[in-house]
TORTISE-655949 format. One record per residue (C-alpha): x, y, z. Coordinates in pm, whole numbers, padded with zeros to 5 digits, always signed. Layout:
N
XYZ
...
***
This chain:
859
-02859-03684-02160
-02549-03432-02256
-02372-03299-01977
-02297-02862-02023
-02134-02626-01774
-02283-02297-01829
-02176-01963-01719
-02386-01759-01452
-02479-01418-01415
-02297-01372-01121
-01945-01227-01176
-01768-01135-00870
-01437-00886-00881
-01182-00866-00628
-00907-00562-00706
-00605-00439-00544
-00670-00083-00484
-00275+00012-00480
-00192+00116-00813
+00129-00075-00988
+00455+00031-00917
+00760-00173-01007
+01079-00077-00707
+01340-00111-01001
+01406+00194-01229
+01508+00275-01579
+01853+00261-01526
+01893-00086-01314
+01670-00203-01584
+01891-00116-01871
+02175-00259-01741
+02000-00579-01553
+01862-00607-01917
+02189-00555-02087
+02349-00863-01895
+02009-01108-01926
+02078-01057-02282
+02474-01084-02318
+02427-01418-02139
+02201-01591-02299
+02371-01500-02592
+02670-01688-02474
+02499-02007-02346
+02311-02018-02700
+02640-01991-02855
+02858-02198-02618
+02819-02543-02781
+02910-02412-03080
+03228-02205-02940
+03359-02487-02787
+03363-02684-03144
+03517-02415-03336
+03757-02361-03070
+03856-02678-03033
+03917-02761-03388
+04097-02412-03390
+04364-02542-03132
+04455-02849-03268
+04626-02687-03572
+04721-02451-03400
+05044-02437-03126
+05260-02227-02880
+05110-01923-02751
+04785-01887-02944
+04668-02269-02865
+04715-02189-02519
+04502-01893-02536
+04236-01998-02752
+04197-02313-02525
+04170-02083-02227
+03851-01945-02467
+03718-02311-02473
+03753-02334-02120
+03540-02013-02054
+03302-02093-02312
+03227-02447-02152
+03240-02361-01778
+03004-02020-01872
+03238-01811-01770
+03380-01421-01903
+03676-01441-02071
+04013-01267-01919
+04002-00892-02046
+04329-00963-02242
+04090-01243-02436
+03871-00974-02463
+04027-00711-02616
+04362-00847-02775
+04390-00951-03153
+04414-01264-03271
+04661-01415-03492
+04437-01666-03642
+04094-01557-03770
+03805-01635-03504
+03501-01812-03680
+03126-01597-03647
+02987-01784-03380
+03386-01679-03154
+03336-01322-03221
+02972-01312-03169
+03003-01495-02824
+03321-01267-02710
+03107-00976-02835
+02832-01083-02617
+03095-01152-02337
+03216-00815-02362
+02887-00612-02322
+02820-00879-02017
+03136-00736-01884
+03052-00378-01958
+02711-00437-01792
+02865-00592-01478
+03110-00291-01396
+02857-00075-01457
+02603-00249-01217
+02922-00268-00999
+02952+00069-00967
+02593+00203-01011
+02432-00002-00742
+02452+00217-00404
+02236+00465-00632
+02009+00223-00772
+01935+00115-00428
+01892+00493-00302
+01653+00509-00572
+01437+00197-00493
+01481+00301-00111
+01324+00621-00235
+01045+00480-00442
+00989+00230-00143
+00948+00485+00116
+00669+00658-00065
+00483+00351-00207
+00429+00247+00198
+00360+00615+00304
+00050+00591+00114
-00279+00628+00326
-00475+00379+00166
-00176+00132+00231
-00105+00259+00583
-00487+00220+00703
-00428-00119+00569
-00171-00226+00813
-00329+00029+01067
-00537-00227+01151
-00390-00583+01038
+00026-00509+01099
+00087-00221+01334
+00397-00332+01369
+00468-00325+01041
+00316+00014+01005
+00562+00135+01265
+00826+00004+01060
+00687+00175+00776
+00619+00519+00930
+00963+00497+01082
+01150+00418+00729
+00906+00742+00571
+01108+00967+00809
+01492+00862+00560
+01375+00795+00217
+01693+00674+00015
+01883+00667+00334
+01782+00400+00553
+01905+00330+00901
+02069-00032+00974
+01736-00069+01132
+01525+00051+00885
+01697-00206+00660
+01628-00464+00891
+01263-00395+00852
+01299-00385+00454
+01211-00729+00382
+00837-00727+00607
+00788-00404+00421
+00817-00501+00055
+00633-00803+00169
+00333-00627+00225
+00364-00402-00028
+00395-00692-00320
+00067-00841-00147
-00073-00448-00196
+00021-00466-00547
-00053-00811-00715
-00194-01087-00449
-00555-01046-00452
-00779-01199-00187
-01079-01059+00046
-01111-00926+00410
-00896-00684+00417
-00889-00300+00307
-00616-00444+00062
-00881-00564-00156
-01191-00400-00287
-01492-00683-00348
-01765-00654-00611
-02064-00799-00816
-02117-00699-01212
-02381-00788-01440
-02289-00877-01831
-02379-00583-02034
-02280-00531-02420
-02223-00185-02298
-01986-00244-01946
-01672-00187-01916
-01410-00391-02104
-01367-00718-01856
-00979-00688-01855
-00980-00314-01759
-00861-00324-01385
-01067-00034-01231
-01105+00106-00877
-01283+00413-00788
-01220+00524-00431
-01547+00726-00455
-01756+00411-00523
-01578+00191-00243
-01709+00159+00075
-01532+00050+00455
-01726-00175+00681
-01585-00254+00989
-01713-00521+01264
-01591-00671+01540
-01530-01057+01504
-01872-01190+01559
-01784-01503+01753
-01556-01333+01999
-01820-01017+02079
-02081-01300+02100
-01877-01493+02363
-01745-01134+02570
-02122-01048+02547
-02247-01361+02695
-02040-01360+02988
-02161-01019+03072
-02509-01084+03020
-02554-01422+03136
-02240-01563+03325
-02224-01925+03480
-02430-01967+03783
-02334-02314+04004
-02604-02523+04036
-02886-02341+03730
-02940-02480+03425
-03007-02221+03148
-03307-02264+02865
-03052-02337+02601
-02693-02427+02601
-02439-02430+02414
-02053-02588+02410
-01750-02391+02604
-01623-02153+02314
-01262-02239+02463
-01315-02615+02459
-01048-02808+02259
-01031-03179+02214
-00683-03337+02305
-00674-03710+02210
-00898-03878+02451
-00915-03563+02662
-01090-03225+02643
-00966-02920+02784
-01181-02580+02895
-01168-02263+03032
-01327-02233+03426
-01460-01910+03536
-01527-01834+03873
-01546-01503+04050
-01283-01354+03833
-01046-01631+03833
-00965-01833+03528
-00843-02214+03522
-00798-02433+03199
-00928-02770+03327
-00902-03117+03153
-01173-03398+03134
-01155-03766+03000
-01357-03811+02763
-01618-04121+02850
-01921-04242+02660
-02165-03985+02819
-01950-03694+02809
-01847-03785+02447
-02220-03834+02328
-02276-03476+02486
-01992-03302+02300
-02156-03489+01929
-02547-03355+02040
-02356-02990+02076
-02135-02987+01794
-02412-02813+01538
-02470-02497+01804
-02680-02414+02085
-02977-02691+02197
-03315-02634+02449
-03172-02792+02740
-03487-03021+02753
-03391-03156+02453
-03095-03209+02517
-03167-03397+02866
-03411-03635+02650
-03180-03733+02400
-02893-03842+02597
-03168-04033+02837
-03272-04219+02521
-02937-04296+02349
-02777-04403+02686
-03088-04603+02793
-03103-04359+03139
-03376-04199+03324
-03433-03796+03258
-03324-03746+03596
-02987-03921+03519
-02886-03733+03223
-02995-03395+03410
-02733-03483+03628
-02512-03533+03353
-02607-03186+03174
-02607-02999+03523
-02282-03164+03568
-02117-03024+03261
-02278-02674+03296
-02130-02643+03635
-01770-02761+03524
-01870-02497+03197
-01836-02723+02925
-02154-02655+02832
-02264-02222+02910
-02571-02061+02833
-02643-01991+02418
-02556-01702+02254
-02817-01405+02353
-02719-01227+02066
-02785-01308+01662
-02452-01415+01511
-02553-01347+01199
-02685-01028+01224
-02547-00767+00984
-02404-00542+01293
-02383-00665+01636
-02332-00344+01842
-02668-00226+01838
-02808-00522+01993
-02551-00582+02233
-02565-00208+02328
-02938-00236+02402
-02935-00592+02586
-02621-00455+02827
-02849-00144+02907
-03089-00371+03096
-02811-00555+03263
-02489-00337+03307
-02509+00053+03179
-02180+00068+03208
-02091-00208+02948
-02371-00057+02715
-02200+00277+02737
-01872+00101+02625
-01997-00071+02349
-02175+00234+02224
-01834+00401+02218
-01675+00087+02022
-01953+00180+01780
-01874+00547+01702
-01496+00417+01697
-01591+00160+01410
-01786+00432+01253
-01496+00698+01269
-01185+00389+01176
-01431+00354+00795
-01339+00728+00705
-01077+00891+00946
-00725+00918+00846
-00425+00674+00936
-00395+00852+01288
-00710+00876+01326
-00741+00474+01236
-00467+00430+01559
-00614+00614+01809
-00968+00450+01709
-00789+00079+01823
-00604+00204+02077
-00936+00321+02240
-01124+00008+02157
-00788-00172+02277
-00878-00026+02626
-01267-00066+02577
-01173-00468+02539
-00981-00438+02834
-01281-00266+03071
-01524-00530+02887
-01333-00835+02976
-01341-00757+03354
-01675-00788+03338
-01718-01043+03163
-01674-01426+03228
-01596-01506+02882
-01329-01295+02834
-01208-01212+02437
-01070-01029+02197
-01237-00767+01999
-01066-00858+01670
-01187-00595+01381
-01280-00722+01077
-01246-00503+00750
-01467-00591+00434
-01412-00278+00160
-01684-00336-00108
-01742-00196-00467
-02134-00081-00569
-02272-00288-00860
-02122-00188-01201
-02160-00428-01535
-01849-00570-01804
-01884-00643-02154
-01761-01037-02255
-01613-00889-02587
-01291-01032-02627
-01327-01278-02457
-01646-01498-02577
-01407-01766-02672
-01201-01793-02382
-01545-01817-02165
-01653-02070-02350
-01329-02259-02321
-01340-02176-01983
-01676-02441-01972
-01515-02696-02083
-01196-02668-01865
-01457-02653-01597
-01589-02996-01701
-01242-03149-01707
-01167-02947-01346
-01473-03185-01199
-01256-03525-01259
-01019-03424-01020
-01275-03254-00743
-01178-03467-00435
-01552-03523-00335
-01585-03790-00584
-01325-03995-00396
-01439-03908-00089
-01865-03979-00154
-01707-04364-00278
-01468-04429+00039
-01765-04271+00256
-02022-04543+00115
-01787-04866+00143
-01715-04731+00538
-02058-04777+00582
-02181-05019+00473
-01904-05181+00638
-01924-05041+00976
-02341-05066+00968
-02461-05313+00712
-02601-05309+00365
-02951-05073+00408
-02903-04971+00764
-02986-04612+00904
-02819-04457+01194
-02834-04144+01377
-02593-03896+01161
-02447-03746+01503
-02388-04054+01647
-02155-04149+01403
-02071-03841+01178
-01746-03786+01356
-01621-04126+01331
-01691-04155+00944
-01549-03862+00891
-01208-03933+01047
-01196-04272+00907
-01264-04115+00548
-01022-03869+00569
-00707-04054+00678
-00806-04292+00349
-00858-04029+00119
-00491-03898+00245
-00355-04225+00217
-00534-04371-00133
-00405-04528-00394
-00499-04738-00671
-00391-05028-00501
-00637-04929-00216
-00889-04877-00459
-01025-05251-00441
-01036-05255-00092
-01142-04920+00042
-01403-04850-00240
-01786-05006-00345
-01786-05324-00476
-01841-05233-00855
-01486-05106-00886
-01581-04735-00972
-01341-04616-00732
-01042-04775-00915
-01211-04659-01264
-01225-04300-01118
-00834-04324-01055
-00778-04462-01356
-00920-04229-01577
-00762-03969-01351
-00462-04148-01424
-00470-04123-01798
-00583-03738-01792
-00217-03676-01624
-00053-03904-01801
-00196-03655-02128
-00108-03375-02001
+00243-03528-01910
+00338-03589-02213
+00251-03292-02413
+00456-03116-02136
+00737-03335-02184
+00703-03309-02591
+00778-02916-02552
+01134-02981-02486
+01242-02555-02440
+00922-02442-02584
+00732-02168-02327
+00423-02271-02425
+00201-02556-02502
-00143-02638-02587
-00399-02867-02594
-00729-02918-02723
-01028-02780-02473
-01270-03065-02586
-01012-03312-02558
-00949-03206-02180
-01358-03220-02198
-01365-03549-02335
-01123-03685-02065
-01383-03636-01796
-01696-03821-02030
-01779-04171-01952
-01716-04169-01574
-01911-04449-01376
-02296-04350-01310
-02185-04296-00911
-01999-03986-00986
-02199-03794-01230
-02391-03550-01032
-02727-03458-01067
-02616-03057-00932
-02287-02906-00954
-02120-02587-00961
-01786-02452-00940
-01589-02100-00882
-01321-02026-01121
-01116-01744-01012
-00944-01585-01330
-00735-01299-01460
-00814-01192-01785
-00480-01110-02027
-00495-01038-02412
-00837-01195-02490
-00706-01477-02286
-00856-01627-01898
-00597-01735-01654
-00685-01995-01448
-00557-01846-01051
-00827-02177-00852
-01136-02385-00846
-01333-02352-00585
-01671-02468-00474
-01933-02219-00679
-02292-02140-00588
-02180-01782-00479
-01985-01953-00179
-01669-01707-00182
-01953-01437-00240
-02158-01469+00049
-01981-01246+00318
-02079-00952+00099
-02456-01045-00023
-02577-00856+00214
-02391-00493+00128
-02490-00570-00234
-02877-00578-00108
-02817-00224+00035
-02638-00071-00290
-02938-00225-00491
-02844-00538-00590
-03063-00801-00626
-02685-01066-00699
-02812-01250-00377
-03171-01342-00485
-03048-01454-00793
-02807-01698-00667
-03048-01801-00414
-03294-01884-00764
-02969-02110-00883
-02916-02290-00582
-03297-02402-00530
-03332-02440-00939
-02977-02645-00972
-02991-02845-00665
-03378-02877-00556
-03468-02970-00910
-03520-03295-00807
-03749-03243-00558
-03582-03322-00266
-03628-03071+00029
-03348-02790+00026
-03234-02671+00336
-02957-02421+00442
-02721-02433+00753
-02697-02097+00849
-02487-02146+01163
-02197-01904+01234
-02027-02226+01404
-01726-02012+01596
-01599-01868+01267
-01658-01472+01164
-01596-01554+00797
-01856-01769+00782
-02100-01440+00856
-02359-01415+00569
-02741-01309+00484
-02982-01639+00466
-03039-01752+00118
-03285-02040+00136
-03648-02038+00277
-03570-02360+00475
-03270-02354+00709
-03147-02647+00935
-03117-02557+01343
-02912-02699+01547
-03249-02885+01705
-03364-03005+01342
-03028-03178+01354
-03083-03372+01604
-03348-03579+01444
-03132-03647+01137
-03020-03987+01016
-02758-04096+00758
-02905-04360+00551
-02787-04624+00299
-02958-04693-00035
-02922-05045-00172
-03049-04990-00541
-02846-04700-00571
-02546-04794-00340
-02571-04445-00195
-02622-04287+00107
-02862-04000+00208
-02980-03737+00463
-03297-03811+00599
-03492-03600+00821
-03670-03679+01172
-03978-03775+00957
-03753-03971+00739
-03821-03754+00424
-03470-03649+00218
-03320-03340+00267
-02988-03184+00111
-02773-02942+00313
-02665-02638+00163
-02341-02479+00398
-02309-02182+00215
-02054-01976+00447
-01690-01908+00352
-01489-02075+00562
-01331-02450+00425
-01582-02689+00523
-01301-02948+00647
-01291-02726+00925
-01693-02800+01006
-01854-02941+01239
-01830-03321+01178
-02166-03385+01061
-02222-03043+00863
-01901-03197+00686
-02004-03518+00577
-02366-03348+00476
-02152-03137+00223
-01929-03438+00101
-02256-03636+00004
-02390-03355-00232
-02153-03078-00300
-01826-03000-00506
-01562-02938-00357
-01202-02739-00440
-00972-02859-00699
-00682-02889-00605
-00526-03010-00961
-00162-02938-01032
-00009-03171-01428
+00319-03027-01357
+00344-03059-00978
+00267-03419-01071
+00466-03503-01348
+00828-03327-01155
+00718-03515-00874
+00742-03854-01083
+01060-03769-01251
+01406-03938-01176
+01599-03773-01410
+01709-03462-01208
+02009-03362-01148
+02005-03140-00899
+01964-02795-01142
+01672-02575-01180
+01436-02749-01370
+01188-02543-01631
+00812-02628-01769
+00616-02449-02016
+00284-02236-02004
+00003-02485-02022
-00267-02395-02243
-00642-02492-02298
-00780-02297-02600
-00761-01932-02464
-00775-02108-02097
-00426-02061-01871
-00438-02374-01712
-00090-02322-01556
+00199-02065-01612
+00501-02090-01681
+00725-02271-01413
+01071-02300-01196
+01179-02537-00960
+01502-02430-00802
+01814-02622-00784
+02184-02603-00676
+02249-02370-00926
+02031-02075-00740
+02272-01862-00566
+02276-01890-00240
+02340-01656+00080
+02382-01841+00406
+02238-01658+00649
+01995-01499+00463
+02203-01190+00373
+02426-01124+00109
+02738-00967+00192
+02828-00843-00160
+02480-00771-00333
+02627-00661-00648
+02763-00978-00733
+02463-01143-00557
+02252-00968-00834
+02469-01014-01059
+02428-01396-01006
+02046-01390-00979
+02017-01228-01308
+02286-01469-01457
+02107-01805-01341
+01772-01581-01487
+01945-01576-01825
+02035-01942-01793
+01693-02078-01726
+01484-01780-01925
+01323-01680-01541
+01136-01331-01642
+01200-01080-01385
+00840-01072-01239
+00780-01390-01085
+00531-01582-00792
+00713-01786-00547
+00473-02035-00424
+00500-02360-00197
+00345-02654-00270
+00054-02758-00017
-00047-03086-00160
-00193-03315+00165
+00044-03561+00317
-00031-03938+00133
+00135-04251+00107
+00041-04377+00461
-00221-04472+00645
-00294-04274+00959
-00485-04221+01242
-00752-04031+01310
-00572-03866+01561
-00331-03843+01277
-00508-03765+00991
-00636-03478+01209
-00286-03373+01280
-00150-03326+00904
-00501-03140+00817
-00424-02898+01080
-00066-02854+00961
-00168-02825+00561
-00378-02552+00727
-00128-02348+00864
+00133-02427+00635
-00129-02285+00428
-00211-01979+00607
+00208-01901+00657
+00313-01982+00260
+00112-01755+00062
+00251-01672-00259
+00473-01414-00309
+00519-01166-00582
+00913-01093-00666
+01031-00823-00923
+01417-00950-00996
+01427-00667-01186
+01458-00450-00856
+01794-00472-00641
+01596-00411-00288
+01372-00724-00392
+01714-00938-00479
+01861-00869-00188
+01573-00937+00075
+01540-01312-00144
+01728-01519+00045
+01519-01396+00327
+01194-01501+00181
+01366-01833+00062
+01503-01957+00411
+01126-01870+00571
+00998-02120+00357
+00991-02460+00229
+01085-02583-00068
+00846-02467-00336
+00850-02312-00720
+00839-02004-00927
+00583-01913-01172
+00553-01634-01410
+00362-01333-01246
+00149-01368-01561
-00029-01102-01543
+00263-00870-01406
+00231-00552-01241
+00178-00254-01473
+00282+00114-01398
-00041+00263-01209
-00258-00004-01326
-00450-00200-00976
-00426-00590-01030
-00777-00776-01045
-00891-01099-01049
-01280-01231-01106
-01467-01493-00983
-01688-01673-01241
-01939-01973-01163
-01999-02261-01417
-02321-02520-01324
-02419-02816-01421
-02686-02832-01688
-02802-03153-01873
-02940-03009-02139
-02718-02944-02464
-02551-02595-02465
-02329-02559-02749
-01982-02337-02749
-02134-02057-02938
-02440-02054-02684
-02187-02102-02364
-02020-01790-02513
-02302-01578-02546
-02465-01659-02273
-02203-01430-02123
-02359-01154-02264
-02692-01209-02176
-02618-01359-01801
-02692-01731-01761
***
């Protein structure tokens, strides 16, 4: 059966609504220009130089030897010639290659003193431009709500455009930090990016023309859904010694702390974090809780059976940890519901009119903040600042009403022409993506654990055990290797094959990387990448897959930004505003997740929990969901013929979880986890040139260059910088002479043929080479995730003096990382955008001229 990824009809577009503006102007540009080029016309002729010069000076004596060695030594330590050198004749006749390189030297010299000189007012311009690119109101509202702080800064540096204070300086570097996120980085919730569907239409618009119309955009603004439910709660329903409510749920505030848990303790006002060892009962508790709220019934009866107790016993238990407030009453409102307000507004009528009145007013503030002005936007949160404040007094469960900004697009369509070919390549770099998706690893390691831990065929309850497995797994997947292979993995070896052929796909891609020598670019073959992931063992060829490819289209080409997990999962969050502007995007990828992954006939069922996170807020896709009390009853079960294990329900029938919300499933509940590792993708994280300078010894401590990578008319990778010695450097993050600190940057540019617009990025790879913990392995997730939150990449223009000198800032707040080429760059008033297109799984033969025009005709 032939194996096809195929392209769906479900293109998603994210754009920056700030228009393009580049800090730098014309005349910085000339002249930064003017020295790029001079010098790297005198490193290509330096070699040279020194030859002629050298054979020049030894038939030559006195004077002239001396001088023209003095050339030799310029030439060979890259440095400008004295202005005598310069300028003076010669008595002896200088060969081409001399004159050329002291021509080039001079206009490098020319273009120094004149960047010497010229820089106060190329920074007054910049300041200028600066001051009025973060005066903007769509910008402003932006921050208004995310960074008031750095709105102050920026309403404060408004008030002296071109003539900054030393504080206003001070606050330079946060400001063109936001704005380079305003004008290139583009990612969701936040009014910084707009978020759409399209349908493929020979007659849309042209899929590389970035478009935003303010008219068609709309503001939605909600408070954090987990929070309000909490604050709610404790209004509604606080903690009452002694009363068991009809469902519970865990502590919001719980945390887990090695073999402790700590909680928050309300009690007539007064709050007290208090700390609990963590026993058998109390643990086995926690696991029946982790899914969401359970009937406390149920909940009494299943820790009597699993700890072999009477009902009355484990009453005492439950009544135990309700009084302490581990456990509190469940949510009284819907989590998922599109708006909470109006619920909450009516349910606090019946109990406190006060409280209703409030939240009616946080309402009409929400309303106002989607169409009011900046000032408008800041007296909006500073009255539902003081709204939070008058709601949290009465409330046991005290929180914060974060607001949450989605700004969606209406429906439009976009034509494929021009880009047939690079979709279809795009399917087969899709199919070479899979190898590396970390699931595959992680369904093999997850198999040998069990059978190990339970036996060959053996069923056990999935909460039980869920959060064991799961640890286990994950401090082996950090800490694999192929030497592990053998022992961690099922018995037929396809563990070690799987690393082997991963092995050989780098080792590819190595060496045609290594093979370009200076070369910008190089290419390979988009079936051979395709042909690289054929032939993988039977255990990891899925019967249902689908990944998100988030591109950028440039010149009839894709580039390749991630790979995420598809089936509309970074789309979800806004199904539901699509259904109200007419869409009918969410039905249809509801049709490809019950066609692609209940083809088999296995029951389909979709956790719809909101599980404590706002982002994971969506519309229900699937007729069947999963509850928190259906999970109960499930059991994780081992399949000898197929050396696999499944999910089987209460009546022991299959089922297949769907978690379709947003946020990264490692941060799941333990069992919802392990549901997704046994039949979903998951991101690919694949990085050839990470790998291969990782695995080189032959640096010597300068920046280090690798080519554009290239699949067909696929980006895989851009171009790329690591840093060395040779970047100048600033200690203390400031430099005191910023001419000749710019002067230097755009030297070492010329050196290493660094473009002006460039991404500085920090590699977040996961911690290996060890084997850890749980406790541990739980530890380095939780820092990859915050390292990940705090090193987002960051768009530079070296072309611009106010970006130069607020580098070294940038560099010393992170750690050691890369540049890449900001491919595409920033364009005069153009808005940066970026799509998100899905690729399934078929197994049916779909040829590259089909792939392509399925585009056209949606999949």
């Amino acid at each position: 059966m032939t194996e096809s990824w195929i392209l769906a009809d479900t293109p998603m577009y994210r754009v920056n609504p700030t228009p393009g503006l580049r800090l730098g102007g014309e005349r910085l540009g000339t002249v930064l220009r003017a020295l790029f080029t001079a010098h790297r016309e005198c490193r290509a002729l330096a070699d040279e130089v020194c030859e002629e010069l050298y054979r020049l000076a030894g038939a030559t004596t006195g004077r002239e030897r001396h001088r023209l060695l003095r050339l030799k030594r310029a030439a060979f330590n890259d440095r400008v010639p004295d202005a005598a050198d310069l300028r003076d004749t010669w008595q002896t006749p200088l060969p081409p290659a001399v004159t050329a390189w002291l021509a080039a030297c001079e206009r490098s010299q020319l273009a120094r003193t004149a960047l010497e000189a010229g820089l106060p007012a190329f920074l007054g311009e910049e300041r200028e431009r600066l001051a009025q690119a973060v005066g903007s109101e769509p910008f402003q509202l932006s921050l208004a709500l995310n960074s008031p702080q750095v709105l102050d800064a920026a309403q404060r540096y408004r008030t002296s455009p071109g003539q900054p204070t030393a504080r206003q300086r001070k606050s330079e570097r946060g400001l063109v930090q936001h704005l380079a996120r305003a004008l290139l980085r583009v990612s969701p919730l936040s009014r910084l990016t707009a978020v759409g569907f399209a349908d493929w239409s020979e007659d849309g618009r042209r899929f590389d023309e970035a478009a935003f119309d303010r008219r068609r955009a709309h503001s939605v603004l909600t408070p954090d859904r987990a929070l309000f439910s909490s604050l709610v709660n404790g209004i509604v329903a606080p903690p009452r010694l002694g009363e068991l409510p009809v469902v519970v749920q865990r502590n919001a505030m719980l945390k887990r702390e090695g073999t402790h848990i700590r909680f928050q303790h309300v009690v007539n006002g007064r709050r007290r974090t208090l700390s609990a060892e963590l026993n058998e009962q109390l643990t086995g508790l926690l696991k029946l809780t982790a899914l969401g709220p359970l009937p406390v019934e149920l909940l009494i009866a299943e820790l009597a059976r699993r700890f072999a107790v009477s009902e009355p016993d484990a009453r005492r238990l439950v009544t135990a940890a309700v009084d302490a407030q581990i456990l509190v009453t469940a949510p009284v409102l819907d989590e998922q519901a599109r708006d909470p307000l109006p619920a909450a507004e009516k349910l606090l009528a019946e109990h406190h009119p006060e409280a209703a009145a409030t939240v009616a007013a946080i309402a009409a503030d929400l309303d106002l903040m989607a169409r009011d002005s900046v000032g408008g936007r800041r007296a909006a949160l500073t009255r539902i600042r003081a709204a939070e404040t008058a709601l949290n007094e009465l409330s046991s469960c005290p929180a914060k009403l974060q607001v949450n900004e989605d700004y969606l697009l209406e429906p439009g369509t976009v034509s494929p022409e021009g880009y047939r070919a690079a979709l279809a390549d795009l399917g087969r770099v899709t199919a070479f993506q899979s190898l590396f998706d970390r699931h595959h690893e992680i369904r093999a390691l997850l198999t040998r654990a069990f059978t190990d831990r339970f036996g060959v065929g053996a069923r056990v309850d999935l909460l039980d055990h869920a959060e064991e497995l799961v640890t286990l797994v994950r401090s082996r997947e950090l800490a694999l290797t192929r030497a592990d292979a053998e022992q961690w993995g099922p018995a037929d070896g396809s563990l070690a094959e799987l690393l082997r052929r991963r092995a050989i796909a780098t080792a590819t891609l190595a060496a045609r990387l290594r093979e370009a020598g200076d070369a910008a670019e190089v290419s390979v073959d988009p079936g051979l990448l395709g042909s690289l992931a054929d032939g993988l063992p039977d255990r990891f060829k899925l019967t249902a897959a689908s990944y998100g490819l988030l591109v950028q289209p440039v010149d009839g080409r894709l580039v390749l930004n991630a790979c995420y997990t598809g089936h509309g999962q970074l789309a979800t969050r806004f199904l539901g505003s699509q259904a109200e502007f007419g869409s009918d995007v969410a039905a249809r990828i509801a049709r490809r997740i019950q066609h692609r992954f209940g083809a088999d006939g296995v029951r389909l069922v979709e956790d719809h929990g909101l599980h404590r996170a706002n982002i994971n807020h969506r519309i229900r896709l699937l007729d069947e969901t999963v509850t928190p009390q259906d999970w109960v009853g499930v059991t994780l079960a081992h399949d000898p013929a197929g050396d696999r294990l499944d999910l089987l329900d209460r009546d022991g029938r299959p089922i297949r979880v769907m978690s379709l919300g947003m946020k990264w499933i490692e941060l799941q509940p333990a069992p919802l986890n392990l549901a997704v590792w046994l039949y979903d993708t998951g991101r690919v994280a694949f990085d050839p040139i990470g790998r291969l300078h990782s695995q080189r010894t032959d640096l010597d401590g300068t920046t280090v260059r690798y080519p554009r990578l290239v699949a067909g008319d696929v980006v895989l990778q851009r171009r790329r910088w690591y840093p060395g010695d040779d970047l100048p450097s600033v200690p203390g993050g400031e430099p005191a002479d910023e001419a000749a600190h710019l002067i230097a940057m755009t030297r070492w540019r010329a050196t290493h043929d660094i473009p002006e617009e460039i991404v500085m990025k920090t590699p977040l790879g996961m911690p290996a080479g060890e084997v850890m913990s749980g406790d541990g392995a739980a530890a380095a997730l939780t820092r990859y995730l915050r390292a990940r939150s705090r090193e987002k990449p960051q768009y530079l223009d070296l072309g611009s003096a106010l970006m130069v000198r607020v580098l070294p800032k940038f560099l010393e707040r992170r750690g050691p990382g890369f540049f890449e080429e900001a491919l595409p760059g920033v364009r005069s008033g153009v808005t940066a955008g970026e799509w998100l297109l899905e690729y399934d799984l078929t197994h049916e033969p779909v040829s590259g001229q089909a792939q392509a025009e399925s585009a056209g005709e949606g999949a």
